[in-house]
gemmi code that builds the backbone of each chain (N, CA, C; Angstrom):
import gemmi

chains = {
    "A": [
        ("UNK", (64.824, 73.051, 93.330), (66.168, 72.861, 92.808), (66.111, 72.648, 91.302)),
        ("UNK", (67.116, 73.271, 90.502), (66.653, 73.476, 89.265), (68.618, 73.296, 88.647)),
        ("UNK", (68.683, 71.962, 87.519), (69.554, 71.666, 86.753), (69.893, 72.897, 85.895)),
        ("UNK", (71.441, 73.754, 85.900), (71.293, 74.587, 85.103), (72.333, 74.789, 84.704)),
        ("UNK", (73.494, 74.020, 84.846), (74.622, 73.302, 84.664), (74.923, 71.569, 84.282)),
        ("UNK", (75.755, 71.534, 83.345), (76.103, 70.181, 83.451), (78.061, 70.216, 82.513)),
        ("UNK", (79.145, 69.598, 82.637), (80.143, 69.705, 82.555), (80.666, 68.793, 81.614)),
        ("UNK", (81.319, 69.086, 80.916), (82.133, 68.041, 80.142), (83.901, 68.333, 80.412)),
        ("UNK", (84.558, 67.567, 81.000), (85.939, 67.642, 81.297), (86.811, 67.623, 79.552)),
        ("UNK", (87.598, 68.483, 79.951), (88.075, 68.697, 78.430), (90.028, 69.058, 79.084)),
        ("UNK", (90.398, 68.456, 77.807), (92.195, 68.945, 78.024), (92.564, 69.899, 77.321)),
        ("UNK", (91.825, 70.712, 76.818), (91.922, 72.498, 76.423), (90.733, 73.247, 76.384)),
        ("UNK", (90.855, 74.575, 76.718), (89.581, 74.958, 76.991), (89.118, 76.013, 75.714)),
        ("UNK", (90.441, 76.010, 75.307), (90.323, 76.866, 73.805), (89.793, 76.100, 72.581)),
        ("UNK", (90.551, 74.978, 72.598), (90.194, 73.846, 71.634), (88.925, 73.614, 71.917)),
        ("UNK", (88.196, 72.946, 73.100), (86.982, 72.645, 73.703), (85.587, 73.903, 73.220)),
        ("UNK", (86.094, 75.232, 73.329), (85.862, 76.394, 72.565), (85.193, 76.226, 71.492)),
        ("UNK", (86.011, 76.231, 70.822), (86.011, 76.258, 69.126), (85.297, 74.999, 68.619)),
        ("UNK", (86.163, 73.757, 69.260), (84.601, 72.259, 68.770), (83.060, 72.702, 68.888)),
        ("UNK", (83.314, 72.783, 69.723), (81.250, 73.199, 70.654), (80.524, 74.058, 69.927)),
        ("UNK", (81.688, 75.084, 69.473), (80.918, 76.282, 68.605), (81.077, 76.461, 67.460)),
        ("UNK", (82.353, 76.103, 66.664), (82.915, 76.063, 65.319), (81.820, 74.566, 64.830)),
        ("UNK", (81.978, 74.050, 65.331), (81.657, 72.310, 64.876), (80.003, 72.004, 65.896)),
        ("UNK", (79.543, 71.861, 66.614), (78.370, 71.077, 67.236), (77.707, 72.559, 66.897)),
        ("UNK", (77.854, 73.887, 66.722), (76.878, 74.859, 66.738), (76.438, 75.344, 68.024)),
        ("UNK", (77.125, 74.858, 68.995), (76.401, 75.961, 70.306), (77.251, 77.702, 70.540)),
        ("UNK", (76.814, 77.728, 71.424), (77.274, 79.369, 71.293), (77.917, 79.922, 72.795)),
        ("UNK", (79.007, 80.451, 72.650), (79.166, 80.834, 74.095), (78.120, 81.471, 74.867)),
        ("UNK", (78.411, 81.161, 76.317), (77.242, 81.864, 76.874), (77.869, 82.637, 78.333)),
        ("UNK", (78.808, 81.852, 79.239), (79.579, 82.649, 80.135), (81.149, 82.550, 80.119)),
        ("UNK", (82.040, 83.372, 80.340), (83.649, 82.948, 80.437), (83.560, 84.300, 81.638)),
        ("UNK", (84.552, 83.989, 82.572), (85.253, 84.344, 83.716), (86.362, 83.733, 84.155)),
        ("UNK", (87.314, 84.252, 84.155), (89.046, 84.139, 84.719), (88.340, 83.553, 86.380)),
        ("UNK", (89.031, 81.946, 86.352), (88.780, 81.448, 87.622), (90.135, 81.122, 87.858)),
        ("UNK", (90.512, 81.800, 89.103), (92.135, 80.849, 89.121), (92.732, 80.789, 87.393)),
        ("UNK", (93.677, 79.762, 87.418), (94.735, 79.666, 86.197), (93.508, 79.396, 84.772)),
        ("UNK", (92.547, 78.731, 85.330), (91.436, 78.694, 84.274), (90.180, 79.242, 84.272)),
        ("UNK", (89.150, 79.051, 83.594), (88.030, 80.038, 83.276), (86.713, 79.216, 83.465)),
        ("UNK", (85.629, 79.999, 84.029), (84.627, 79.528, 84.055), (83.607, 79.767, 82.712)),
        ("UNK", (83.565, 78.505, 81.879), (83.642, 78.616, 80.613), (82.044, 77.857, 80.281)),
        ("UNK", (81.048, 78.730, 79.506), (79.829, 77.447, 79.123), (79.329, 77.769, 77.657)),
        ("UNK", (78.437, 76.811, 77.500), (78.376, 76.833, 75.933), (76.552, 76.917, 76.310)),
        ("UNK", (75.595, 77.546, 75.573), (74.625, 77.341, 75.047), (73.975, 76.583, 73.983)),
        ("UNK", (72.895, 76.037, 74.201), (72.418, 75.467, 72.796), (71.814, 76.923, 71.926)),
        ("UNK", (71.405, 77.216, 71.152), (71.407, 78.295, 70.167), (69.697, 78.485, 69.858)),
        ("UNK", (69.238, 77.360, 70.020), (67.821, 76.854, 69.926), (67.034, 76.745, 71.744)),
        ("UNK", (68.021, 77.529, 72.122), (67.493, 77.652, 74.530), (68.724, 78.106, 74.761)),
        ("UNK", (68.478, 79.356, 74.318), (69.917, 79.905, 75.074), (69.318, 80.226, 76.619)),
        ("UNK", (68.591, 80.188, 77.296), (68.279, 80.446, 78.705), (68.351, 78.366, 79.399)),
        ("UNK", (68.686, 77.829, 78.460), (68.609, 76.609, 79.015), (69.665, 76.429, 79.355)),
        ("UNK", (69.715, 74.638, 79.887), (71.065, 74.549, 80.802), (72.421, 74.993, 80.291)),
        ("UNK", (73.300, 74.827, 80.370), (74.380, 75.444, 80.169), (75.492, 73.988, 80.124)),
        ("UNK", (76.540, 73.969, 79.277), (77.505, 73.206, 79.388), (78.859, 73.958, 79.340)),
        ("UNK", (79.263, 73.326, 80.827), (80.754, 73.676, 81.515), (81.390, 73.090, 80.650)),
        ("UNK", (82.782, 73.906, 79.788), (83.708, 73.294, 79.782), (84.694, 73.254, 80.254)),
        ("UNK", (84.968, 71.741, 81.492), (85.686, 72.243, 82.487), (86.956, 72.014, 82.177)),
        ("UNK", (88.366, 72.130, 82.896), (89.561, 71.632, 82.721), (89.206, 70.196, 83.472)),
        ("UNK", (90.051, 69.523, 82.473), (90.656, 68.232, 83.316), (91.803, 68.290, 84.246)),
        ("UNK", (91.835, 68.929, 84.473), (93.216, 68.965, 85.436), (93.451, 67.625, 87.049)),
        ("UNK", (92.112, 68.005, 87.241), (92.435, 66.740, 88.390), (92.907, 65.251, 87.546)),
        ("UNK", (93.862, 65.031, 88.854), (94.533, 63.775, 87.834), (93.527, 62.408, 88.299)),
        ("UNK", (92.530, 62.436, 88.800), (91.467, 61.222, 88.381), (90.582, 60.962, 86.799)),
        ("UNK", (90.527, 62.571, 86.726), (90.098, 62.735, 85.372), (90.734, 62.064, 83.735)),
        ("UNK", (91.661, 61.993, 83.554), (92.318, 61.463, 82.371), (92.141, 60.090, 82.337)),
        ("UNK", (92.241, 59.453, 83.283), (92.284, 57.674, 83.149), (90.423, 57.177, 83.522)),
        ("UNK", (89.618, 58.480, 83.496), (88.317, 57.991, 83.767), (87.815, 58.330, 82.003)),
        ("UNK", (88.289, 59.499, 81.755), (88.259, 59.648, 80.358), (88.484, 58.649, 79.513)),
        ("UNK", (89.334, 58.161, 79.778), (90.413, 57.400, 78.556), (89.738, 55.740, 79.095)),
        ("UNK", (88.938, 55.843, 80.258), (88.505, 53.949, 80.270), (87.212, 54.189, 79.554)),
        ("UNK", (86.366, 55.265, 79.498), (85.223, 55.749, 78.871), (85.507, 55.424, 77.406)),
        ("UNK", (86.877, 55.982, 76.445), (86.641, 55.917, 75.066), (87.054, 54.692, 74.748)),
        ("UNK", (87.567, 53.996, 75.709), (87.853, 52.815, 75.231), (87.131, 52.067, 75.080)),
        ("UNK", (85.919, 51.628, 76.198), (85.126, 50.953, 75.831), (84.092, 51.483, 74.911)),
        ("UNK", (84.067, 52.822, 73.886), (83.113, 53.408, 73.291), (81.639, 54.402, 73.969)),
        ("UNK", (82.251, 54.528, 75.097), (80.976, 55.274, 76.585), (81.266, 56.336, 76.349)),
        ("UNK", (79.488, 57.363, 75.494), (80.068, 58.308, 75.677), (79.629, 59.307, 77.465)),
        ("UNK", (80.165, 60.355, 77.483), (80.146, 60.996, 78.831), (78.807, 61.471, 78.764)),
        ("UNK", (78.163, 62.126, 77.807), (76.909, 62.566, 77.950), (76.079, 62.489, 76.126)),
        ("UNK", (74.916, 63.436, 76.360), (74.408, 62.989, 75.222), (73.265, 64.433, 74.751)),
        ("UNK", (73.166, 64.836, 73.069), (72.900, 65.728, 73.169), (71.429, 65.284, 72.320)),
        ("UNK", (70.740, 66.092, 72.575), (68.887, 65.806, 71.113), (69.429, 66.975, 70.275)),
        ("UNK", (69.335, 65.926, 68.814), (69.034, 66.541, 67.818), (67.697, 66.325, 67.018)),
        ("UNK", (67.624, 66.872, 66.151), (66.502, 66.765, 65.344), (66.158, 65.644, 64.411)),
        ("UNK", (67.393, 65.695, 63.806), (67.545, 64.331, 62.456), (68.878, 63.890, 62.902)),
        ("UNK", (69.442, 63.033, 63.692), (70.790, 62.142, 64.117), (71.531, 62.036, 62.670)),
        ("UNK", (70.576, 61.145, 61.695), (71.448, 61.414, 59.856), (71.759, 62.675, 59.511)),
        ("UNK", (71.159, 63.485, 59.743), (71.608, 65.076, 58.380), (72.645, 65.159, 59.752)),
        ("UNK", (72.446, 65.554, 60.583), (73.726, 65.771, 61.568), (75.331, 65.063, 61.369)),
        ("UNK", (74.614, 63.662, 61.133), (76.351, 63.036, 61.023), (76.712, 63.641, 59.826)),
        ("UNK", (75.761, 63.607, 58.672), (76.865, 63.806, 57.743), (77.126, 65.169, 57.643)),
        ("UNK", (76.984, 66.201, 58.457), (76.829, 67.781, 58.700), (78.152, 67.576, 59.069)),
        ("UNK", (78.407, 67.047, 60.202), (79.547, 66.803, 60.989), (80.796, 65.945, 60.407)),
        ("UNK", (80.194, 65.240, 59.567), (81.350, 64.476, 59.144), (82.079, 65.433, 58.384)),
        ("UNK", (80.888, 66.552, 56.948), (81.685, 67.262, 55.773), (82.694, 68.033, 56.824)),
        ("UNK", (82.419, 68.343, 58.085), (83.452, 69.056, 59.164), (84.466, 68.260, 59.678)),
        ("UNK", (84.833, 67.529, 59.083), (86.183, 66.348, 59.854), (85.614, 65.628, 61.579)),
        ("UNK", (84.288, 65.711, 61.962), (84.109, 65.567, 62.974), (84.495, 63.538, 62.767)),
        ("UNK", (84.540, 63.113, 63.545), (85.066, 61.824, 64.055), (83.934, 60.742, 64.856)),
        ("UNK", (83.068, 60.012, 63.924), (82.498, 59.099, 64.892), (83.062, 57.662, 65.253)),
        ("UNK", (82.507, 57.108, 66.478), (82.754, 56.273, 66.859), (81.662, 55.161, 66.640)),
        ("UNK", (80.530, 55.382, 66.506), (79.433, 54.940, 66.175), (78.557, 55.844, 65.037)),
        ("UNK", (78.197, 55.054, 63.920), (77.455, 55.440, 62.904), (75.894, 55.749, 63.516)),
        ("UNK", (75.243, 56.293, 62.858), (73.548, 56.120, 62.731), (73.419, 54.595, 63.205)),
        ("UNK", (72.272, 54.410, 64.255), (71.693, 53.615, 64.705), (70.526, 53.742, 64.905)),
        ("UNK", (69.369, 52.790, 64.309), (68.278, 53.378, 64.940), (67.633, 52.191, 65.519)),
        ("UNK", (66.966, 52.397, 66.932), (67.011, 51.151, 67.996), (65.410, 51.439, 68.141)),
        ("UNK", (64.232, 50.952, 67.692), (62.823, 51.545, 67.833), (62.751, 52.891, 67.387)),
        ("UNK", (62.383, 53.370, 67.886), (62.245, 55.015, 67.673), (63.040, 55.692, 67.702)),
        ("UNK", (64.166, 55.375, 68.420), (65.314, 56.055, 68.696), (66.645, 55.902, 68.074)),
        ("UNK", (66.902, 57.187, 67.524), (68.390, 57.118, 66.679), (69.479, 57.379, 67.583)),
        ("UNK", (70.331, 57.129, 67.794), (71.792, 57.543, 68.178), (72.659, 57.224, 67.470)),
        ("UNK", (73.877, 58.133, 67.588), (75.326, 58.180, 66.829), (76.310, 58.511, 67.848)),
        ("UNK", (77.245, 58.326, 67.740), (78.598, 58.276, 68.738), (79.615, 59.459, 68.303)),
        ("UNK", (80.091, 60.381, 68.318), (81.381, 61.046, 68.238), (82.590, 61.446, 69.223)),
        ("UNK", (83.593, 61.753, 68.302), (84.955, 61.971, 69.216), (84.574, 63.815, 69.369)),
        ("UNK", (84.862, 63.897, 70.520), (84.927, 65.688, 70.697), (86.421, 66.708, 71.077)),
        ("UNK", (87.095, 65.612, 70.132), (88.429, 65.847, 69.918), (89.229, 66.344, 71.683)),
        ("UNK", (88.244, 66.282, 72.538), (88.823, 67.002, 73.860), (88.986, 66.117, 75.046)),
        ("UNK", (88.906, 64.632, 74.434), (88.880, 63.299, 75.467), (87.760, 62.789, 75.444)),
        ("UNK", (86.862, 63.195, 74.718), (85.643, 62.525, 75.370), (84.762, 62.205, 74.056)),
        ("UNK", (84.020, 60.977, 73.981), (82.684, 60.908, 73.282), (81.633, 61.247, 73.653)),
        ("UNK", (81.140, 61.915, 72.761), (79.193, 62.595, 73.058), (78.774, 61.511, 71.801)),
        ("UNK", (77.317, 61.443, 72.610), (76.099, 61.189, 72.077), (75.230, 61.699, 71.521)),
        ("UNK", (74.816, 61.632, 69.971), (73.602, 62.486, 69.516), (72.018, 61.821, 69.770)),
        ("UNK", (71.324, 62.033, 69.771), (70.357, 61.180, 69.433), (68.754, 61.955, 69.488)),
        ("UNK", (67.930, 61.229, 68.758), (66.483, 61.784, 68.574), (65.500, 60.771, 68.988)),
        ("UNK", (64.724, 61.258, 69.566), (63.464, 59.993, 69.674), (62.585, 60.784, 69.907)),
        ("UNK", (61.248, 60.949, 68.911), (59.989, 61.672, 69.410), (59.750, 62.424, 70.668)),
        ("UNK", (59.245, 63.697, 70.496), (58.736, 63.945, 72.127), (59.685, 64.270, 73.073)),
        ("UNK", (60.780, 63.767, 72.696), (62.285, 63.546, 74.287), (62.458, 65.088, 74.219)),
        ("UNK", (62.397, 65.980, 73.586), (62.645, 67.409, 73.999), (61.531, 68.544, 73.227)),
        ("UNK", (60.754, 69.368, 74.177), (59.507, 69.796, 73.958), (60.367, 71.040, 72.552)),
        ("UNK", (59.470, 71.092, 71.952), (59.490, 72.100, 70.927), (59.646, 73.451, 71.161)),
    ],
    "B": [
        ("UNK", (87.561, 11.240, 62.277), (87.968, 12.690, 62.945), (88.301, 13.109, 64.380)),
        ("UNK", (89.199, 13.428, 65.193), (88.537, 14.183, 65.955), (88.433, 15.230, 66.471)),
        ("UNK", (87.939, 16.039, 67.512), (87.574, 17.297, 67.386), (88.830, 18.396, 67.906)),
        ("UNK", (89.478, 19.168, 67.218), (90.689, 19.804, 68.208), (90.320, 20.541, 69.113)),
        ("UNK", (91.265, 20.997, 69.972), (90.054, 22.352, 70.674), (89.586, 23.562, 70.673)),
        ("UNK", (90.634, 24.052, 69.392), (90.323, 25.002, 68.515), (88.686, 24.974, 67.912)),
        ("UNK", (88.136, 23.975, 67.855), (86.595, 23.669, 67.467), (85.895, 23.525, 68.736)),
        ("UNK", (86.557, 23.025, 69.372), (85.922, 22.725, 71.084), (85.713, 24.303, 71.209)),
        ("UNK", (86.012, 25.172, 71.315), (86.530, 26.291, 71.792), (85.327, 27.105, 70.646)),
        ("UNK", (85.197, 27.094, 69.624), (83.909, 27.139, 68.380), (82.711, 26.985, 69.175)),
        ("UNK", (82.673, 25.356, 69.106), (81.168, 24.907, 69.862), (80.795, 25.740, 70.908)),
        ("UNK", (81.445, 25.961, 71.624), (81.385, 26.300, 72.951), (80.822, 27.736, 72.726)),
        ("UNK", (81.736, 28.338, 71.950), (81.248, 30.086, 72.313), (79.964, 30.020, 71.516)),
        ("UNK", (79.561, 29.566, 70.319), (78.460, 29.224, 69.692), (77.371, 28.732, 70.613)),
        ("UNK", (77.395, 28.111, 71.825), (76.133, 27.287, 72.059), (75.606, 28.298, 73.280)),
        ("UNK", (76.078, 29.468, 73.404), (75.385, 30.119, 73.818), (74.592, 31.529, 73.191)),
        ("UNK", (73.125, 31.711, 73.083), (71.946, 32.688, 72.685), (72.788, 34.435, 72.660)),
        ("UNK", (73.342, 34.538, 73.677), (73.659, 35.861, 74.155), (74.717, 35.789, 72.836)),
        ("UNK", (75.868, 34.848, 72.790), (76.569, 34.982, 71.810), (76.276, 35.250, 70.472)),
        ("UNK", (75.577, 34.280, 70.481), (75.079, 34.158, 69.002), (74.345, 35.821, 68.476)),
        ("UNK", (73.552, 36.492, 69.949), (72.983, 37.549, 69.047), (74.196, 38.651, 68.539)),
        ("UNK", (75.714, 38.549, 69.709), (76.502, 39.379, 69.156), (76.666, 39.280, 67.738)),
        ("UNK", (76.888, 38.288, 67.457), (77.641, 37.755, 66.100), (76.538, 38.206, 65.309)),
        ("UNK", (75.208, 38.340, 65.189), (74.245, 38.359, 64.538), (74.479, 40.314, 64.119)),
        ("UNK", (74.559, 40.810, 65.145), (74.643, 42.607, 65.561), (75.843, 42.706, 64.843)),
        ("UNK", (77.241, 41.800, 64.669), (78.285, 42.103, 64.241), (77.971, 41.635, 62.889)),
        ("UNK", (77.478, 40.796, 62.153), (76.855, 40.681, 61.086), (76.747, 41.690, 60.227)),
        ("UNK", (75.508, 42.346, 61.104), (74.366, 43.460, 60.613), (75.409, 44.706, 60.217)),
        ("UNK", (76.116, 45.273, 61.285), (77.079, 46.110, 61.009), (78.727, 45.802, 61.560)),
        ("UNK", (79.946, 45.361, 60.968), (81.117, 45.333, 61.802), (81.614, 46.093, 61.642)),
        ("UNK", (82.756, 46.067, 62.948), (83.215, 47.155, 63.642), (82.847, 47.883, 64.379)),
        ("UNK", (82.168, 47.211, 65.605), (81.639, 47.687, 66.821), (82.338, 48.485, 67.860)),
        ("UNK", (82.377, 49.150, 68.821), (82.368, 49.820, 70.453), (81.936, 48.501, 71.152)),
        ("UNK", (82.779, 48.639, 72.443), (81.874, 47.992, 73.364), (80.508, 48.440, 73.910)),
        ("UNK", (80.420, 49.616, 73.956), (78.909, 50.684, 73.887), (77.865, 50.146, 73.128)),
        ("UNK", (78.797, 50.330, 71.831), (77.101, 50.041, 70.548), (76.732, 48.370, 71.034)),
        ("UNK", (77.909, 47.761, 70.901), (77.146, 46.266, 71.242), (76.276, 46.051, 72.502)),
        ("UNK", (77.050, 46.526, 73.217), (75.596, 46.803, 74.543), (74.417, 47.924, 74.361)),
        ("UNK", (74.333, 48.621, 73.188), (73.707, 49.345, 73.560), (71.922, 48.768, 72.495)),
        ("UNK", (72.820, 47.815, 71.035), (71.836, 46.570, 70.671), (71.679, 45.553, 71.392)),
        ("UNK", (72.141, 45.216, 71.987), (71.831, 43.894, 73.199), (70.124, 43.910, 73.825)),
        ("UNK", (70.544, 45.790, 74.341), (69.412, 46.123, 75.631), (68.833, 46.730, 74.549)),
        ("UNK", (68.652, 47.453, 74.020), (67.687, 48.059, 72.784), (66.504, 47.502, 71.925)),
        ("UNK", (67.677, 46.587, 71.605), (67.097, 45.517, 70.531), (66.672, 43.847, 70.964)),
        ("UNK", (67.038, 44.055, 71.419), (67.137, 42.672, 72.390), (66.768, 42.533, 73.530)),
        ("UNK", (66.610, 43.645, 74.396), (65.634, 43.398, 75.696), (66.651, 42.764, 76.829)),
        ("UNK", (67.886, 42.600, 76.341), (68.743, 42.050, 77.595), (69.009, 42.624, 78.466)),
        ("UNK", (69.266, 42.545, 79.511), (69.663, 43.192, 80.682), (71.241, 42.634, 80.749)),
        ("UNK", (71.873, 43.062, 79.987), (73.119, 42.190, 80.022), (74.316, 43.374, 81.119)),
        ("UNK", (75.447, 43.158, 82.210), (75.785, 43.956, 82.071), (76.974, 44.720, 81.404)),
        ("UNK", (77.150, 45.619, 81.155), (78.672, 45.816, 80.400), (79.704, 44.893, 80.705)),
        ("UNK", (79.978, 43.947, 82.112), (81.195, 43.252, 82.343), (80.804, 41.595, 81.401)),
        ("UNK", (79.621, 41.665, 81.724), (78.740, 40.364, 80.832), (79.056, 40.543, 79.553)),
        ("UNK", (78.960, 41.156, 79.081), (79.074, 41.705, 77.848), (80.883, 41.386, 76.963)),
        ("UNK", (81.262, 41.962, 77.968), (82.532, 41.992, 77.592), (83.118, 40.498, 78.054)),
        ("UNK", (82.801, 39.718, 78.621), (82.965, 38.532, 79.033), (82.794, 37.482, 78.004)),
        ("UNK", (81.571, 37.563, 77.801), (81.286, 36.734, 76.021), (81.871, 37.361, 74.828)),
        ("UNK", (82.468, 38.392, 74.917), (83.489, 38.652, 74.089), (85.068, 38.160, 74.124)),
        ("UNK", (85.306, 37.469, 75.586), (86.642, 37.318, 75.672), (86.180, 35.487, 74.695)),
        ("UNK", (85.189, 35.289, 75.395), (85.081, 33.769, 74.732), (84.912, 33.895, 73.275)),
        ("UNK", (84.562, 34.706, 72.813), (84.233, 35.018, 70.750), (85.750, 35.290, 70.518)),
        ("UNK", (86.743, 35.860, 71.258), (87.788, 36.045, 71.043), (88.566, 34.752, 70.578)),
        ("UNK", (88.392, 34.313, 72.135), (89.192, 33.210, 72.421), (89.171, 31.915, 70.769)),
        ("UNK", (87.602, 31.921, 70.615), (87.459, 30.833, 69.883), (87.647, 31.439, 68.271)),
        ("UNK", (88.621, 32.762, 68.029), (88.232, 33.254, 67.020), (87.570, 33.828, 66.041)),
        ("UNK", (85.969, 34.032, 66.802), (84.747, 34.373, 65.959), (85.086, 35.371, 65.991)),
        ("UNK", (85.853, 37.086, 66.668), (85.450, 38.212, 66.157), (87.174, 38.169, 66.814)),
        ("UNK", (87.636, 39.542, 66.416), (88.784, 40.306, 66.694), (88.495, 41.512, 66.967)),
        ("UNK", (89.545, 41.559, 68.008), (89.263, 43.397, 68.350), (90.698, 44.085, 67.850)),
        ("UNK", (90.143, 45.772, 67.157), (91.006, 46.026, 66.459), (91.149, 47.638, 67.043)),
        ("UNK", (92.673, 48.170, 67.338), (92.622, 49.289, 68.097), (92.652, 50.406, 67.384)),
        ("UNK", (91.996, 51.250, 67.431), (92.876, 52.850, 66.502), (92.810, 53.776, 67.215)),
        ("UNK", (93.762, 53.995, 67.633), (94.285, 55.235, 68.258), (93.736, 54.543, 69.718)),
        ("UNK", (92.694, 55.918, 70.515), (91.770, 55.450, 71.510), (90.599, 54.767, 71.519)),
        ("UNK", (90.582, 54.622, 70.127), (89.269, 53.355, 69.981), (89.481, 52.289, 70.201)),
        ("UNK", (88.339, 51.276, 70.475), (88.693, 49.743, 70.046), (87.576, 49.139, 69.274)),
        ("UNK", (87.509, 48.675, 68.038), (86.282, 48.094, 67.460), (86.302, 46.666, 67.964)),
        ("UNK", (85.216, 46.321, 67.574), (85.223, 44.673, 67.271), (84.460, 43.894, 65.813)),
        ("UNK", (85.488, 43.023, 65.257), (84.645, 42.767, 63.941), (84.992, 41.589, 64.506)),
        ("UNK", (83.434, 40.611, 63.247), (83.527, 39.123, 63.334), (84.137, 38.791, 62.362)),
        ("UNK", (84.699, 37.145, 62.326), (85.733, 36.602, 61.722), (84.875, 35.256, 61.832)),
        ("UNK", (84.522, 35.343, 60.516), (83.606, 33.552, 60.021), (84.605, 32.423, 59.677)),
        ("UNK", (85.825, 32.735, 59.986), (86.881, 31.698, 58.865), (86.803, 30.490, 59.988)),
        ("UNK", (87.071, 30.671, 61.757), (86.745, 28.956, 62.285), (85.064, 28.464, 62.078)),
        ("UNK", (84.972, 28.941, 61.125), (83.360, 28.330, 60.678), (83.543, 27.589, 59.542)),
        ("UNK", (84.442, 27.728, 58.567), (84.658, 27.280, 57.383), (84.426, 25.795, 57.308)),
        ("UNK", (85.582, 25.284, 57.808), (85.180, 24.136, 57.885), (84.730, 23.234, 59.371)),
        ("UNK", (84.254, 23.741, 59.859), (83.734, 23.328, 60.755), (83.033, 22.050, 61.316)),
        ("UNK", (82.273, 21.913, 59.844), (81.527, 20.701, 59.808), (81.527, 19.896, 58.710)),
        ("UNK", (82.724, 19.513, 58.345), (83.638, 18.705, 57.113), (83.171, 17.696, 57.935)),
        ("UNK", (83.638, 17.170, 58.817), (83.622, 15.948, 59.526), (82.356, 15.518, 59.228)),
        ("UNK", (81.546, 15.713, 59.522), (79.922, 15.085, 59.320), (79.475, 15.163, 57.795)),
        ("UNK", (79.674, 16.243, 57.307), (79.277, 16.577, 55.461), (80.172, 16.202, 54.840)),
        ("UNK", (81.348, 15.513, 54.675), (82.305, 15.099, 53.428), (82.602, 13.652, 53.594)),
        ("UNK", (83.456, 13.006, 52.647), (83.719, 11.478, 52.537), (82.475, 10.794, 53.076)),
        ("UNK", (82.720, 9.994, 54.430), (81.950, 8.540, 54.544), (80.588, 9.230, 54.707)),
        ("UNK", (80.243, 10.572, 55.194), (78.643, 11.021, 55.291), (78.252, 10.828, 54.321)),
        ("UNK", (78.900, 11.344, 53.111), (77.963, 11.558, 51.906), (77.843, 10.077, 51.074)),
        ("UNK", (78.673, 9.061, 50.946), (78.911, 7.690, 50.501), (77.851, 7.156, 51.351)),
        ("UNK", (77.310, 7.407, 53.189), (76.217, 7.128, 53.317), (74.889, 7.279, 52.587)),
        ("UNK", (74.777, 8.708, 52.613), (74.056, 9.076, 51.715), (73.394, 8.735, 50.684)),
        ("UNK", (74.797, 8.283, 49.863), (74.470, 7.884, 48.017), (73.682, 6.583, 48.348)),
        ("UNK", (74.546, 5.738, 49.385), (73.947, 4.030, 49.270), (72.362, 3.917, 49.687)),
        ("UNK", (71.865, 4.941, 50.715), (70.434, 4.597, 51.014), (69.327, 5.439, 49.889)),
        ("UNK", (69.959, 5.595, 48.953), (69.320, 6.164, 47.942), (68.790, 5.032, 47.029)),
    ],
}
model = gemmi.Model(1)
for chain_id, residues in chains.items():
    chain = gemmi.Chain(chain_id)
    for i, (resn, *xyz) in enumerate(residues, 1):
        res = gemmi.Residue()
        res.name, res.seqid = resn, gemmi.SeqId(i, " ")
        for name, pos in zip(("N", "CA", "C"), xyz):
            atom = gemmi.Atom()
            atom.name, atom.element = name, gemmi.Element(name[0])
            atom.pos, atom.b_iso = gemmi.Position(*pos), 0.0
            res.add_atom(atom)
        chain.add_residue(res)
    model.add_chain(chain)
structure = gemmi.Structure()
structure.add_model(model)
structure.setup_entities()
């Protein structure tokens, strides 16, 4: 059994679009007309044969108030490896991107917090080794 | 003097470790997530605290005034607030303490 999917619930799938790829740098990788919405994923650019991120609709109505208890307390939904967590924020910031948490670095490990304008906070973060070269 | 409970309410959230390291983390950087503060707690600190723990010794930092939580938009930060520290300990350091003081000199 092999992870080759993973989802981020989003309240547009166009908007959700354009963040992921205009702004974080991933790249489309599948779209298909599913029902009223689309089966939609993003690639990282650096493994495009790697997992894949759904961007799904939020439409189920459990979804919005699980979202919205997540940004409140600052939780983000998932979390991505970068290389340098600093050159990134401020990559992202000259892009109007939105954090919730600055650069942190906890031992070895950096993380930063952002808004992904689509309900949800992601996680950046780097720590030696955590993703093979 | 004696003590109101506005200071009662001071002592109190103060005399506990877990507290004190918030205030220390809110120090270092304010304007926290409930995330980031748990996420220096267990990081940095080795606590096993859990998020409801967490947020629990925050209602008491509230309560006694040490930090405020501040909303924007769908955020919520939390910064600390040193001002029920100010004078805190007038009672023991001013007038008859220090006239002690001078005379056993």
């Amino acid at each position: 059994m092999r992870i080759y999917v993973t989802s981020v619930y989003v309240d547009d799938q166009d908007k959700a679009l354009a963040f992921y790829t205009d702004k974080l740098g991933f790249v489309k990788k599948t779209e298909v007309p599913v029902g009223e919405h689309r089966w939609l994923t993003v690639v990282s650019p650096d493994d495009p044969d790697g997992c894949e991120l759904l961007l799904e609709p939020d439409a189920h109505p459990a979804a919005k108030p699980f979202k919205a208890a997540l940004v409140d307390d600052g939780v983000p939904l998932t979390s991505f490896y970068v290389k340098d967590v600093h050159a990134e924020y401020e990559r992202l910031r000259g892009l109007g991107v939105r954090f919730t948490q600055e650069p942190l670095q906890m031992g070895d490990i950096t993380t930063a917090v952002l808004d992904d304008t689509c309900g949800n906070l992601i996680q950046i973060i780097h720590k030696p080794g955590l993703v093979k070269p | 003097m004696s003590e109101t409970a506005a200071e009662a309410e001071v002592f109190k959230a103060l005399a506990d470790p877990n507290r004190r390291k918030i205030l220390d983390e809110l120090a270092e950087r304010d304007g926290q997530t409930l995330f980031e503060i748990c996420s220096r707690l267990t990081m940095r600190h080795q606590l096993g605290l859990s998020r409801q723990a967490v947020s629990q010794h925050l209602d008491v930092l509230l309560r006694a005034g040490l930090i405020r939580s501040r909303r924007e938009g769908r955020y919520k930060f939390h910064h600390i607030d040193t001002t029920p520290l100010e004078h805190l300990t007038d009672r023991w350091r001013g007038g008859g303490a220090r006239e002690n003081r001078c005379a056993s000199t």
